[in-house]
Structures are given as C-alpha cells and as structure tokens.
TILUM-482803 format. One record per atom (N, C-alpha, C): z, x, y; atom name. Coordinates in steps of 0.1 Angstrom, whole numbers, plus 5000, padded with zeros to 4 digits. Each point is the difference from the previous one (the first is absolute). Layout:
- Z; X; Y; CA
...
END
This chain:
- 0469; 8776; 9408; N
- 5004; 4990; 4990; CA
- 4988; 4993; 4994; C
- 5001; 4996; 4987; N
- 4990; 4997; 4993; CA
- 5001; 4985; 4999; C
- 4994; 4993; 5003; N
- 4999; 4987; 4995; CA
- 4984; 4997; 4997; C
- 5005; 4985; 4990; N
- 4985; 4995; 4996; CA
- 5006; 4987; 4993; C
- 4990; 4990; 5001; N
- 5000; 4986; 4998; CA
- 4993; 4998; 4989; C
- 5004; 4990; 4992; N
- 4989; 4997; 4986; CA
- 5003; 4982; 5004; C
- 4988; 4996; 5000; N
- 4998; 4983; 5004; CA
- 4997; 5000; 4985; C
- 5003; 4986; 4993; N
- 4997; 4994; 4987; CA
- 4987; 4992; 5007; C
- 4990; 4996; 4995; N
- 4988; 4991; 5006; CA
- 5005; 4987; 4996; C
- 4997; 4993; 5007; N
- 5006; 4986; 4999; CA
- 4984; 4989; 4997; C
- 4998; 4990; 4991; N
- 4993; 4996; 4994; CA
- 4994; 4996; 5006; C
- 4982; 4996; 5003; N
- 5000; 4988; 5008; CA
- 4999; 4988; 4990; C
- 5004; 4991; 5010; N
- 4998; 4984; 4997; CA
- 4984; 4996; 4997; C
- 5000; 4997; 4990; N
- 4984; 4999; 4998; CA
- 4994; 4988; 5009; C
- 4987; 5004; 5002; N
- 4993; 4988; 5014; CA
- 4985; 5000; 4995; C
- 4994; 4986; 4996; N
- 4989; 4997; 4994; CA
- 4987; 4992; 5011; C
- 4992; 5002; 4995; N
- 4988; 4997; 5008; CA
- 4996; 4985; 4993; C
- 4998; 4985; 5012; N
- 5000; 4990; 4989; CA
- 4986; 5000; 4986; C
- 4996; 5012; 5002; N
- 4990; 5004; 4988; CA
- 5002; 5002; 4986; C
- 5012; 5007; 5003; N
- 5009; 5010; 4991; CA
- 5001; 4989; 4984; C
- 4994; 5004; 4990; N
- 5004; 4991; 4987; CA
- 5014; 4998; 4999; C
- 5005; 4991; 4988; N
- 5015; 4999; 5008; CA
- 5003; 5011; 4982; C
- 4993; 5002; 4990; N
- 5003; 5007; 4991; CA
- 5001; 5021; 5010; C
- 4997; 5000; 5009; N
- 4997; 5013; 5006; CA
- 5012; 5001; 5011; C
- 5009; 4988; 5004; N
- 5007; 4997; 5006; CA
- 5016; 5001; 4992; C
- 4997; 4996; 4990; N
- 5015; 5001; 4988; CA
- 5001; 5015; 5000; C
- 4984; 5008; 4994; N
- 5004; 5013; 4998; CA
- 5007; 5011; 5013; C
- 4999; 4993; 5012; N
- 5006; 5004; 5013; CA
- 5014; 4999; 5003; C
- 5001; 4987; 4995; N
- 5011; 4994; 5001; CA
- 5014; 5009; 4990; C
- 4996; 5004; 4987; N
- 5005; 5003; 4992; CA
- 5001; 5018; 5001; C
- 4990; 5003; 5006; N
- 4998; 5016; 5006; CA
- 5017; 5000; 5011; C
- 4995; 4988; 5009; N
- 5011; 5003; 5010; CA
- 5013; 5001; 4994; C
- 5004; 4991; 4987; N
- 5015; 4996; 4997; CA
- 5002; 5011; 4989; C
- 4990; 5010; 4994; N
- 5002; 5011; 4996; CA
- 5004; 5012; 5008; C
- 4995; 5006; 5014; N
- 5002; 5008; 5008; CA
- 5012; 4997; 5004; C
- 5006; 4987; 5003; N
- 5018; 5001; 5003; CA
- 5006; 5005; 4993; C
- 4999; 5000; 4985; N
- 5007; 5009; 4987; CA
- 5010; 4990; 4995; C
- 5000; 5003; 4989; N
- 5010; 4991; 4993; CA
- 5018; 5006; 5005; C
- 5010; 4993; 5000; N
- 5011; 5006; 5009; CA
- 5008; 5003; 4983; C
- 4999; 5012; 4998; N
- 5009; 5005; 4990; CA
- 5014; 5003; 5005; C
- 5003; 5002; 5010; N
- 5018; 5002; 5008; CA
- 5007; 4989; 4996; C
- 5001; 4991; 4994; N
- 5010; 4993; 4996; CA
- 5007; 4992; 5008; C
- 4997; 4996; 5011; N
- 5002; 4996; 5016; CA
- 4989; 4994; 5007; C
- 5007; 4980; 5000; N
- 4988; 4993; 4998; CA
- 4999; 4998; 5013; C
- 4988; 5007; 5012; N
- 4996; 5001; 5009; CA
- 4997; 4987; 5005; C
- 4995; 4986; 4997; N
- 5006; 4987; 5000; CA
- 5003; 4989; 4991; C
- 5005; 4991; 5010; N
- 5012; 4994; 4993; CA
- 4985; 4981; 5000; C
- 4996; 4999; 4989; N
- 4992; 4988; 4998; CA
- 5008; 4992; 4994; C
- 5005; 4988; 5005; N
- 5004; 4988; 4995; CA
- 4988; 4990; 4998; C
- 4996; 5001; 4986; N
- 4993; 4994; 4995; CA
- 5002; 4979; 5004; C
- 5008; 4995; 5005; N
- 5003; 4990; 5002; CA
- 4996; 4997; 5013; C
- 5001; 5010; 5009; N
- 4989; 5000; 5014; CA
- 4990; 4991; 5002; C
- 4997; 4991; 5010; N
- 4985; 4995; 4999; CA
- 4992; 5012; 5003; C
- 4986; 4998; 4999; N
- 4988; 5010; 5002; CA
- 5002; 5004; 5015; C
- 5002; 4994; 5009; N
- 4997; 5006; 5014; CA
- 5007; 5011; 5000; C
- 5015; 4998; 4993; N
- 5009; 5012; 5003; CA
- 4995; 5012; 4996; C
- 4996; 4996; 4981; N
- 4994; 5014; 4996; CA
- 4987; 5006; 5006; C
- 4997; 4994; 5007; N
- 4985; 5005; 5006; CA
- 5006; 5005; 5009; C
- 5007; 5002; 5008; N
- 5009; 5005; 5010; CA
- 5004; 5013; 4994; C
- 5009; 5000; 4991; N
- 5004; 5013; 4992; CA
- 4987; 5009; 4994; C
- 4990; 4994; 4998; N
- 4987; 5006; 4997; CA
- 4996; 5008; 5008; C
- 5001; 4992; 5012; N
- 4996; 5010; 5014; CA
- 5006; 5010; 5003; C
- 5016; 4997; 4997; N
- 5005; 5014; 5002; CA
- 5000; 5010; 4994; C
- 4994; 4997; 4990; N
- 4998; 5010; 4985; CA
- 4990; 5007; 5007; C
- 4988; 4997; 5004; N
- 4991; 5006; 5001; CA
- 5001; 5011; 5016; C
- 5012; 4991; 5005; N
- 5001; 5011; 5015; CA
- 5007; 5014; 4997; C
- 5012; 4997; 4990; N
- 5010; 5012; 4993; CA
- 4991; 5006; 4991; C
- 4991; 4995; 4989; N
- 4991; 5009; 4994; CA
- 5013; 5008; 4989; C
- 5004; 4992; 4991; N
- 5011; 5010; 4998; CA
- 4997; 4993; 4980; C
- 5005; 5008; 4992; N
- 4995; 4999; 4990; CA
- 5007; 4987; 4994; C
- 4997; 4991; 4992; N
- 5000; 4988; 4994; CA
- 5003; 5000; 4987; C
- 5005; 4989; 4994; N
- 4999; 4997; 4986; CA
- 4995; 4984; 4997; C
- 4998; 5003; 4987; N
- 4989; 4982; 4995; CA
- 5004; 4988; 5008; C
- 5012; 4994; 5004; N
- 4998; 4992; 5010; CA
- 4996; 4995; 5009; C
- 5005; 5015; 5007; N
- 4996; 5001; 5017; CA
- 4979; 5004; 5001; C
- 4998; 5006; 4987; N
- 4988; 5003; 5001; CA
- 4988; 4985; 4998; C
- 5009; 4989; 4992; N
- 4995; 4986; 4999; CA
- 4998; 4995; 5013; C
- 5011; 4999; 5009; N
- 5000; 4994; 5010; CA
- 4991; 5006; 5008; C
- 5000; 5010; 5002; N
- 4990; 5012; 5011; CA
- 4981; 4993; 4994; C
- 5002; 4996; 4983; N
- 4986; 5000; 4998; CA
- 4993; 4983; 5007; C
- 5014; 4990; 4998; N
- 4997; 4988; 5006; CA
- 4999; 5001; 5017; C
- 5007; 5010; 5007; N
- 4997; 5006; 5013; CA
- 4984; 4999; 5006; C
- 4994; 5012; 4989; N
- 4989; 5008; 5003; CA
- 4990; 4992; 4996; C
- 4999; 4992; 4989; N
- 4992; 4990; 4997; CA
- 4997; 4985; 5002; C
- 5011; 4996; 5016; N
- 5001; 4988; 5004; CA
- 4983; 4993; 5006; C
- 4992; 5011; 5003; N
- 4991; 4995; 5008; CA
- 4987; 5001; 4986; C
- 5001; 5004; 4990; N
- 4996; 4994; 4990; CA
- 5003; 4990; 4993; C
- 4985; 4988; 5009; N
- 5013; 4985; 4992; CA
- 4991; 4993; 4988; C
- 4989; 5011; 4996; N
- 4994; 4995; 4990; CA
- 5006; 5005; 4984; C
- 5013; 5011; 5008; N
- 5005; 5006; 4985; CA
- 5012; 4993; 5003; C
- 5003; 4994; 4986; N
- 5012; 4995; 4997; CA
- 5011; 5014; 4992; C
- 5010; 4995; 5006; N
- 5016; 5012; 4999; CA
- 5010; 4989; 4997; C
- 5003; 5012; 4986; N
- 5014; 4992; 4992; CA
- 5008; 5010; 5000; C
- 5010; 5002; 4994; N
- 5010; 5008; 4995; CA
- 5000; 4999; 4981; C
- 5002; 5010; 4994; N
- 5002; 5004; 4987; CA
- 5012; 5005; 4997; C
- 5012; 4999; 4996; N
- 5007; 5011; 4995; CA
- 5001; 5001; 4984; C
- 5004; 5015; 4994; N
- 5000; 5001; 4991; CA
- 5015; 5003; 4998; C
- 5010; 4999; 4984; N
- 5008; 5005; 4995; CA
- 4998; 5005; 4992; C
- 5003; 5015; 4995; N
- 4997; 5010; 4989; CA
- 5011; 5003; 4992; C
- 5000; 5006; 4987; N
- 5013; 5005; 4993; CA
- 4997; 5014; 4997; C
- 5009; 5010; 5002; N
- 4997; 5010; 4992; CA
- 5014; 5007; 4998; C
- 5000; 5009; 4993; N
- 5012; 5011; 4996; CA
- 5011; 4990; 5006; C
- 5002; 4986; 4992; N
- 5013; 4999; 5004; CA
- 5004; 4989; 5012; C
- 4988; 5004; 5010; N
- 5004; 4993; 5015; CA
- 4986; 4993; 5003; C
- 5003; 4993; 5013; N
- 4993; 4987; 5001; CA
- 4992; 5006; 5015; C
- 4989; 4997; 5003; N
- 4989; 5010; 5010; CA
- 4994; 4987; 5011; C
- 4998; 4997; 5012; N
- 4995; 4991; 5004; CA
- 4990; 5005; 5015; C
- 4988; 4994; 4996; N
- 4992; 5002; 5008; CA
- 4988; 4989; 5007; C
- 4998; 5002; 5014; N
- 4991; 4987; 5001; CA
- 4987; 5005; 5006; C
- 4991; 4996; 5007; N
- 4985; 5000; 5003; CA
- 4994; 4990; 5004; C
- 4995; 4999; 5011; N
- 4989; 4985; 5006; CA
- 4992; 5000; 4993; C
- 4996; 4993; 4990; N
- 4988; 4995; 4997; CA
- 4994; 4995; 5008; C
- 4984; 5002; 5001; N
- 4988; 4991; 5008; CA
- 4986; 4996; 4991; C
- 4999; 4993; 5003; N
- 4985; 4993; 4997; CA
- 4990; 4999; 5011; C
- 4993; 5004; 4996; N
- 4986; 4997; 5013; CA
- 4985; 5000; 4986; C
- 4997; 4987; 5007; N
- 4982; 4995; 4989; CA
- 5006; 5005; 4987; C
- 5008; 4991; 4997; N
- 5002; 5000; 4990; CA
- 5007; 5009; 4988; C
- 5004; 5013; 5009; N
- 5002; 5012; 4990; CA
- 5018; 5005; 5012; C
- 5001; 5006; 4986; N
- 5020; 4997; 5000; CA
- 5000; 5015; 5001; C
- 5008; 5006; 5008; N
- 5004; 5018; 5004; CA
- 5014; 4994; 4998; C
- 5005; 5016; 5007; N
- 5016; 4998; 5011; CA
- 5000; 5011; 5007; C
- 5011; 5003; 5012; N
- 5005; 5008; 5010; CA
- 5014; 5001; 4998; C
- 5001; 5011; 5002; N
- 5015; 5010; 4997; CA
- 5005; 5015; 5001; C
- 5009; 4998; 4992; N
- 5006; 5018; 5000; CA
- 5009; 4996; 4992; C
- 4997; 5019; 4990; N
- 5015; 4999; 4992; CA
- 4995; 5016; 4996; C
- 5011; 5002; 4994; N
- 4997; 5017; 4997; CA
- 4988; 5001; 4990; C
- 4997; 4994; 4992; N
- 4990; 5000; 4989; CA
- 4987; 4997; 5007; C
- 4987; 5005; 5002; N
- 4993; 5000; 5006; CA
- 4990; 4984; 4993; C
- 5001; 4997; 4984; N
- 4994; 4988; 5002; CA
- 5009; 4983; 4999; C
- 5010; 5006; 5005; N
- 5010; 4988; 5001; CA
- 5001; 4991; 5021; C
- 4989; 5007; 5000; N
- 5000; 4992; 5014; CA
- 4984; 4997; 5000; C
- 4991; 5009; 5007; N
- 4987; 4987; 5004; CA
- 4994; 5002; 4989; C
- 4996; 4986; 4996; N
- 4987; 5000; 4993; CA
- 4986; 4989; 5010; C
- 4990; 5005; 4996; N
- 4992; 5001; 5009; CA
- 4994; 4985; 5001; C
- 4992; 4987; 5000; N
- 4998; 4985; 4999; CA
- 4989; 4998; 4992; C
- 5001; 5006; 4985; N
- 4992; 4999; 4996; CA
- 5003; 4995; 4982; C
- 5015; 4994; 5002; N
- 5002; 4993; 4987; CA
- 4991; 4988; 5001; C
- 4997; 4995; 4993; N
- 4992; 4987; 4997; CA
- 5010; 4988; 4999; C
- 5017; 5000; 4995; N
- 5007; 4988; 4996; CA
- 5011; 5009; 5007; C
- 5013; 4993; 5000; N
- 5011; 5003; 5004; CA
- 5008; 5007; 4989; C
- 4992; 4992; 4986; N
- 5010; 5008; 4985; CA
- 4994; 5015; 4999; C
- 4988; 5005; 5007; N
- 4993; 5012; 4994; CA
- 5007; 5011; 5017; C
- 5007; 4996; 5004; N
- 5006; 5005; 5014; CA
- 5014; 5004; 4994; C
- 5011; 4991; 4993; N
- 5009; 5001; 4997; CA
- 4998; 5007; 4987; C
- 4993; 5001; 4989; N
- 5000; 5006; 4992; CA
- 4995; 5014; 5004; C
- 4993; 5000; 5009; N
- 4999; 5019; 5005; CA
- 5010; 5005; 5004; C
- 5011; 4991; 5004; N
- 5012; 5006; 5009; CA
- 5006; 5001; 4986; C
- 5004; 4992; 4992; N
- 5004; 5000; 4983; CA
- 4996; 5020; 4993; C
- 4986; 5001; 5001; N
- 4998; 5007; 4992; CA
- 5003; 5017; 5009; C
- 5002; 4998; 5012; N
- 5007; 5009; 5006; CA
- 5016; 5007; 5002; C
- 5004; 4983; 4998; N
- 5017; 5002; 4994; CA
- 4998; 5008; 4988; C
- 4992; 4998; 4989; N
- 5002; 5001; 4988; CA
- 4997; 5018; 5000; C
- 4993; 5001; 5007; N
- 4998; 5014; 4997; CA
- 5011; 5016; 5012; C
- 5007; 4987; 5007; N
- 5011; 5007; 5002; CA
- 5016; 4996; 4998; C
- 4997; 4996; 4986; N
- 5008; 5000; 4987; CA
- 5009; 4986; 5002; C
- 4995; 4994; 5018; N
- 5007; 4989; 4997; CA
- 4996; 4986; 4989; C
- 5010; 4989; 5001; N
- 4996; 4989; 4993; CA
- 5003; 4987; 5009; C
- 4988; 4994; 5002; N
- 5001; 4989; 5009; CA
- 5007; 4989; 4998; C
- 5008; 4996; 5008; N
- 5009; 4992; 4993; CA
- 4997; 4983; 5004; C
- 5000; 4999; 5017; N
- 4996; 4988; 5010; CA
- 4993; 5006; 5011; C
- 4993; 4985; 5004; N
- 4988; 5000; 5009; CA
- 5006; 4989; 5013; C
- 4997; 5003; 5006; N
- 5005; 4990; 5011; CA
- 4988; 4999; 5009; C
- 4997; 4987; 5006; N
- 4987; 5000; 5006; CA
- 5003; 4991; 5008; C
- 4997; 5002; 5014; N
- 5003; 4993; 5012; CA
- 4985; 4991; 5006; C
- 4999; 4992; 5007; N
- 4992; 4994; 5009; CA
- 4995; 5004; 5008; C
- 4983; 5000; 5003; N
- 4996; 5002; 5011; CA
- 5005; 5000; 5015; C
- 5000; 5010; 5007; N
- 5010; 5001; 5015; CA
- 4990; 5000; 5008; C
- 5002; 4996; 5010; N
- 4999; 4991; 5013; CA
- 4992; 5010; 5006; C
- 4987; 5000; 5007; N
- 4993; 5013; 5008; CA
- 5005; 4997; 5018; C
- 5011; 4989; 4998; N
- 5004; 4995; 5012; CA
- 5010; 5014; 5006; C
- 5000; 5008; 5005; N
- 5011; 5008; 5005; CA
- 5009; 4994; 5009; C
- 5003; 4986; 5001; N
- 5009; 4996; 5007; CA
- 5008; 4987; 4988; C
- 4994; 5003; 4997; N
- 5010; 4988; 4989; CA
- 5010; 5000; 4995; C
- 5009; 4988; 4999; N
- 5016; 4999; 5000; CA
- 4998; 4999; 4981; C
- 4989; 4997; 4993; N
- 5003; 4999; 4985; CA
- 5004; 5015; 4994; C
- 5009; 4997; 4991; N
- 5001; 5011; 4997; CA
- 4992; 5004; 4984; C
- 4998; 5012; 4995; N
- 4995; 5001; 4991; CA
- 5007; 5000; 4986; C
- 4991; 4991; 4993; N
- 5006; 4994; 4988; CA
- 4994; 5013; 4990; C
- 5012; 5013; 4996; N
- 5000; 5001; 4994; CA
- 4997; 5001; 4982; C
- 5007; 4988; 5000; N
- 5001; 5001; 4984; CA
- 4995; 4986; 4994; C
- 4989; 4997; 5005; N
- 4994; 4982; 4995; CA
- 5000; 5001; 4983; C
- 4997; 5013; 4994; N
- 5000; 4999; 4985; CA
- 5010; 5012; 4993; C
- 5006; 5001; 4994; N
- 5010; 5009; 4990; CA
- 4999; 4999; 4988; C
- 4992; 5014; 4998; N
- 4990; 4997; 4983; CA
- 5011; 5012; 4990; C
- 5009; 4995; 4993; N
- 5008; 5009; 4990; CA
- 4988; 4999; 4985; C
- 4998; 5014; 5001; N
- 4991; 5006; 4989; CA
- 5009; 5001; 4988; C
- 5010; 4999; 5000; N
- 5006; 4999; 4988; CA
- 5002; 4986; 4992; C
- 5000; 4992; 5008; N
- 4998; 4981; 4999; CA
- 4985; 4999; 4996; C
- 4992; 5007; 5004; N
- 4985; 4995; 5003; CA
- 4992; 5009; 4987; C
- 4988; 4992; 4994; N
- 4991; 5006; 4991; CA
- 4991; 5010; 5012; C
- 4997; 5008; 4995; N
- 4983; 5003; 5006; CA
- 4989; 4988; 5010; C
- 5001; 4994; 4985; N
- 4988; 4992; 5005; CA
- 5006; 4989; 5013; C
- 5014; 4999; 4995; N
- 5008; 4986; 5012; CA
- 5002; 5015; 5015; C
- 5003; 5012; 5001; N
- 4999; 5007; 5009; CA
- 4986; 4998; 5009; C
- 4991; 5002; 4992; N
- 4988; 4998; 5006; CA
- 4994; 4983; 5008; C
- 5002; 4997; 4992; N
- 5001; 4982; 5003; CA
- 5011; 5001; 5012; C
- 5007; 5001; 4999; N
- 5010; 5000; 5016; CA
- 4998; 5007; 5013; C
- 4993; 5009; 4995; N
- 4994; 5009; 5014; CA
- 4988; 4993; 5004; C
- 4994; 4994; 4990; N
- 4984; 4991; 5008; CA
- 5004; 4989; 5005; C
- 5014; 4991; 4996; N
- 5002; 4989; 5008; CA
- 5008; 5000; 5011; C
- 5003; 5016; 5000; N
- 5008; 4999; 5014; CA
- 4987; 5004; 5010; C
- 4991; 5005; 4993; N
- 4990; 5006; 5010; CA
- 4989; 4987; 5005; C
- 5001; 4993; 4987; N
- 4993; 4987; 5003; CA
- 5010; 4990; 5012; C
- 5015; 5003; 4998; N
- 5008; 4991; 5013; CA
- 4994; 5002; 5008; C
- 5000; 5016; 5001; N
- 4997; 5005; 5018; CA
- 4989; 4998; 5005; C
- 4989; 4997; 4994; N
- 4987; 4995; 5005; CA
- 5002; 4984; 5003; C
- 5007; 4995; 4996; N
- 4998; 4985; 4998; CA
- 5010; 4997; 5015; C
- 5010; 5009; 4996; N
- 5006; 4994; 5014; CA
- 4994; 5007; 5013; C
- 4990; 5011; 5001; N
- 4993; 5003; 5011; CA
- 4991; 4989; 5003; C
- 4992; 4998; 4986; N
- 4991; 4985; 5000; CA
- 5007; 4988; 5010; C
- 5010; 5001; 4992; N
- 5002; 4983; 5011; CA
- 5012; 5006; 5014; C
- 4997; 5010; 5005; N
- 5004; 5006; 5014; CA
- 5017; 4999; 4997; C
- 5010; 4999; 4988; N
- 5009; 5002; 5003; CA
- 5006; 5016; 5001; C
- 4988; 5007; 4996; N
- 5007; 5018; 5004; CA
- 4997; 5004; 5016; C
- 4995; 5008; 5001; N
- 5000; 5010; 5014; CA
- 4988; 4988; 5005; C
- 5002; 4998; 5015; N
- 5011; 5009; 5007; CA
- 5012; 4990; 5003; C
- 5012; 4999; 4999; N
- 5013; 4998; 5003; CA
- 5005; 4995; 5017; C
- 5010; 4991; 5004; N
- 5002; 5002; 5006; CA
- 5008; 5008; 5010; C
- 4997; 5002; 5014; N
- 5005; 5013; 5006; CA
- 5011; 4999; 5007; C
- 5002; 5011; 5007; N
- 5019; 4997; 5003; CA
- 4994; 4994; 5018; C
- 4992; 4990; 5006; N
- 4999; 4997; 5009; CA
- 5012; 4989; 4995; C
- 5001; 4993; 4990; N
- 5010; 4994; 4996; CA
- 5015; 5006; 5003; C
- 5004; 4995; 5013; N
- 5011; 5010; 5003; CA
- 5010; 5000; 4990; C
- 5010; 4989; 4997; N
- 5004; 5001; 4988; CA
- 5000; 5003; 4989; C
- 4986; 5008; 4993; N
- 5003; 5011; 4991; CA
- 4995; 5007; 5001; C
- 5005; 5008; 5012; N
- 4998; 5011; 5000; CA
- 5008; 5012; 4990; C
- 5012; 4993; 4998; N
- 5009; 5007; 4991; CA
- 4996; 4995; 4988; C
- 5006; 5009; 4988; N
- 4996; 4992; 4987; CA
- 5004; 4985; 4996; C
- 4989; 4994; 4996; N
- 4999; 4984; 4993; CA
- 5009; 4994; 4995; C
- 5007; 4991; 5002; N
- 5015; 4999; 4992; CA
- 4992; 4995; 4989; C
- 5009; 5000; 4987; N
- 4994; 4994; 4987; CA
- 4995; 4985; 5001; C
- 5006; 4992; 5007; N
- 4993; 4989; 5000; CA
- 4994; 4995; 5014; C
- 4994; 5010; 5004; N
- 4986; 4999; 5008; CA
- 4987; 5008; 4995; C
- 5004; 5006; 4990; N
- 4989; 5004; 4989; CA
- 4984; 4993; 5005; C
- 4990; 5003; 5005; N
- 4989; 4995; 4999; CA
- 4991; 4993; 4987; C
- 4993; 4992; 5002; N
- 4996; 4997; 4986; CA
- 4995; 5009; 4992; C
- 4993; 5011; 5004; N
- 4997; 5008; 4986; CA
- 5008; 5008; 4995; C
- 5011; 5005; 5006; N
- 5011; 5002; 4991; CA
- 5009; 4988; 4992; C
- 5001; 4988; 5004; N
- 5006; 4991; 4994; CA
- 4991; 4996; 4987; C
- 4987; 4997; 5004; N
- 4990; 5002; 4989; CA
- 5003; 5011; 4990; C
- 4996; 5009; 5002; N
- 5001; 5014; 4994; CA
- 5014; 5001; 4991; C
- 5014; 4993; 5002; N
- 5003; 5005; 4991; CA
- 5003; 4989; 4991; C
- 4993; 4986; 4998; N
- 5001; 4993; 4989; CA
- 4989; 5004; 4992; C
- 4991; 5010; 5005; N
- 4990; 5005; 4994; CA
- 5000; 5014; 4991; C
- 5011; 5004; 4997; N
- 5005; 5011; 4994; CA
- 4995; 5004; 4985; C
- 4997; 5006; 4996; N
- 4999; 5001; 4986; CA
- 5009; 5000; 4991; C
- 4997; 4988; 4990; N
- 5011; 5000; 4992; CA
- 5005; 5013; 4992; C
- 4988; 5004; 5000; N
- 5004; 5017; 4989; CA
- 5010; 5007; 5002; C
- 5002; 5000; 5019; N
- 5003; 5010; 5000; CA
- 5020; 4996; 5005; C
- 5008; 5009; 5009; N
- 5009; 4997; 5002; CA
- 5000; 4991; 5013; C
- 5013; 4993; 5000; N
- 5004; 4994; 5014; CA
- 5005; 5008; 5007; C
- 5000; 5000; 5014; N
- 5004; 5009; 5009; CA
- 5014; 4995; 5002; C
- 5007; 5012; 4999; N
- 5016; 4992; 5005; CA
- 4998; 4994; 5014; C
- 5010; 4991; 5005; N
- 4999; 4990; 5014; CA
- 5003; 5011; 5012; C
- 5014; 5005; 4999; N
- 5008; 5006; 5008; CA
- 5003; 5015; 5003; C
- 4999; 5008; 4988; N
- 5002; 5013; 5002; CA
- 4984; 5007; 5004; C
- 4994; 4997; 4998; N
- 4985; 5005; 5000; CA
- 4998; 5001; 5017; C
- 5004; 4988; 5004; N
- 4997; 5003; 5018; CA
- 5000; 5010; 5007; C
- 5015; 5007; 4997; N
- 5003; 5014; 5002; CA
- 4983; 5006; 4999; C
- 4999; 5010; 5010; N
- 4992; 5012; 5000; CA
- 5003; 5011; 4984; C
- 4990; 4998; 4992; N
- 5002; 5006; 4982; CA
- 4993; 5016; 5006; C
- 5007; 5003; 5010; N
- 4991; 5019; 5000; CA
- 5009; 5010; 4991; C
- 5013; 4995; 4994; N
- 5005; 5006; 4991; CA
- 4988; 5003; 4989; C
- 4995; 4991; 4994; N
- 4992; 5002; 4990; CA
- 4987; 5007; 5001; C
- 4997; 5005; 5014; N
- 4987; 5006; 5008; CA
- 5006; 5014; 5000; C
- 5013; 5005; 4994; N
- 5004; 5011; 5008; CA
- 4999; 5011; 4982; C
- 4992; 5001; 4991; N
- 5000; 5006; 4990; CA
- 4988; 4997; 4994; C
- 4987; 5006; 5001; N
- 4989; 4993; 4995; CA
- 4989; 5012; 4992; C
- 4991; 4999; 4998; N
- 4990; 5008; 4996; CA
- 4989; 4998; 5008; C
END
C-alpha cells in the first residue's frame, strides 16, 4: 500500500535581536503576514469584534499565529499591532479605505506606522501595493496619497478615509482601539482641505502622545474591565477624542456601529 504525507510549512513567528532596526523589523513582520496568504475561501477563519478591548484581540492574535491559517485585512491589522507591540518607539494606527468601482462599494484597511518621523503601513490584500508600504513617507498626506494613486490605477476611485488613534503597545489593556478618530469624505473635501485634514489628524496624534494621553493604556489588572468598557466609563482619551473629531468629515452613528462592521471586510480589493 502506498502512502505519503504532504506537510504545508507553517510560518515562523518572526523573533528580533534588541539590535535589529525597527525599519528591518516591519519588513519581517510583513514577510510573516504575507506567508499566511491572503484567505480567498470565502470563510472568515476569525471572528474580530472590533469593539473588543485590546487584551482580547491580542489574544486572538496569538491564536492566529498558532493556526497559521490564511487571513484577510482585518485580521492581518490586528496580527500587525500583535507583532509590533514590543516596538514602542513606532507608533500604530489603523487606516481604512472606501473605494467605488463598476457600480459597487470596496472596503479595505492597513496599520499605519510611524517611526522618526516617516509614515509606512502593514497588511494584506490581493493587490500587492495595497498593503505595506515601507516608513519612508515624510507626511501622513504623501502616505495616503500613495495608497490614492494605487486605487487609481486599479481603476478604483477613492471615496473615504477613516483614520484611527494611536494603540496601546500595552498587550494587556482594557482600552479599546479607537478606530475612526477622523472620517474624511473626499467628495465633501477639496484637495487642498483633504490634505490639510490628514496633517491635523497626524498633528493630534503627536500631540496627544506629547502630553501622555495615547499609549500606553490602562490594563485589565483592572478587574472590572476586563470585559469591554461600558460607554460611559470611556477613559479620558476616548472621551477627549471624540469632541475632537473633524468637522469635515462625518459623525459616527451612536448605536449601530458597535456591532462588529466585518460585513463590510467581507468584499475587498
């Protein structure tokens, strides 16, 4: 009787030397979340409720990386805030993008990072330059407009930006990540007011690292939240954060949004 075994190789978890540049550390990081593969089966291998504090998703991060099983842009964000917690000199946000094309509506997101001053991101998506770019934009508007001139040449049209707050390098922390601090409708917005909105959200995020209201967060030794935050125990930088919204852009609905939005993760480019 004939038998024979075919093992798939299973990725390693990248492991750095405290020498290691942290620009040489992203490209590892981004190597690893490429070798999982992007999950084309149509069967969301997990289930991320975005409304989670961070300890949880760092939890599901871990598991990600023991299953080794292929991913899509969400799950691949959270894996990047995972792998890059012990880099606390790079700051990690979230980005997502809305696209139009032939008709229908396209949604995709990516961690943005900064380190010394220069703006990348970490990801995955089927389009090879719609996930990392490497930390060498100079502004946050010359980051987003590369991601811009990439939609454009695969025939999408950008429609909204959504740009979240720096997240916690605390891996135990009960804050959850603030998403969507700015909501920039490119159809509302000139060019030049587009650009202007992306430097003053990039200018928040420095200002609130400046005066210690971003990372690091408090942790779930707080026995009480250990489960998610009720809305009004919100921490001050979320309570800050959202009288600080941009007028440009939209208001976040109150109530339906809490829900976990992976409907809108499930059809992307």
């Amino acid at each position: 009787m004939f038998c024979s075994s075919f093992q798939i190789p299973i990725p390693s978890v990248p492991a750095f030397q405290p020498s290691t540049p942290i620009p040489e550390r992203l490209e590892a990081v981004q190597r690893y979340i490429r070798e999982l593969q992007y999950n084309h089966t149509g069967t969301q291998f997990f289930e991320i409720k975005k409304s989670r504090p961070l300890t949880g998703l760092m939890d599901l991060a871990k598991e990600m990386t023991k299953e080794a099983l292929p991913i899509k842009c969400l799950e691949a964000v959270i894996l990047g805030i995972y792998l890059t917690n012990n880099m606390t000199t790079l700051d990690r946000f979230p980005i997502s993008f809305k696209t139009h094309f032939s008709g229908n509506y396209f949604r995709h997101i990516v961690l943005g990072v900064n380190f010394g001053g220069r703006y990348g991101a970490l990801g995955i998506s089927r389009r090879e330059e719609l996930m990392y770019k490497a930390p060498v934009f100079r502004t946050l508007s010359e980051l987003i407009f590369d991601f811009e001139e990439a939609y454009r040449r695969c025939w999408h049209t950008l429609k909204k930006v959504k740009l979240g707050h720096c997240v916690s390098h605390d891996p135990h922390s009960v804050e959850q990540i603030e998403w969507k601090h700015s909501i920039l409708d490119l159809d509302k917005l000139t060019r030049e007011d587009f650009r202007k909105e992306l430097e003053r959200h990039a200018r928040d995020m420095r200002l609130k690292i400046g005066k210690g209201t971003g990372p690091p967060s408090p942790t779930k030794d707080r026995k009480k939240d250990v489960s998610s935050p009720q809305r009004g125990q919100a921490s001050p930088h979320r309570r800050n954060s959202r009288g600080d919204r941009r007028p440009s852009g939209e208001k976040k609905p109150a109530d339906s949004k809490a829900m976990p939005d992976l409907n809108g993760y499930q059809i992307r480019v």
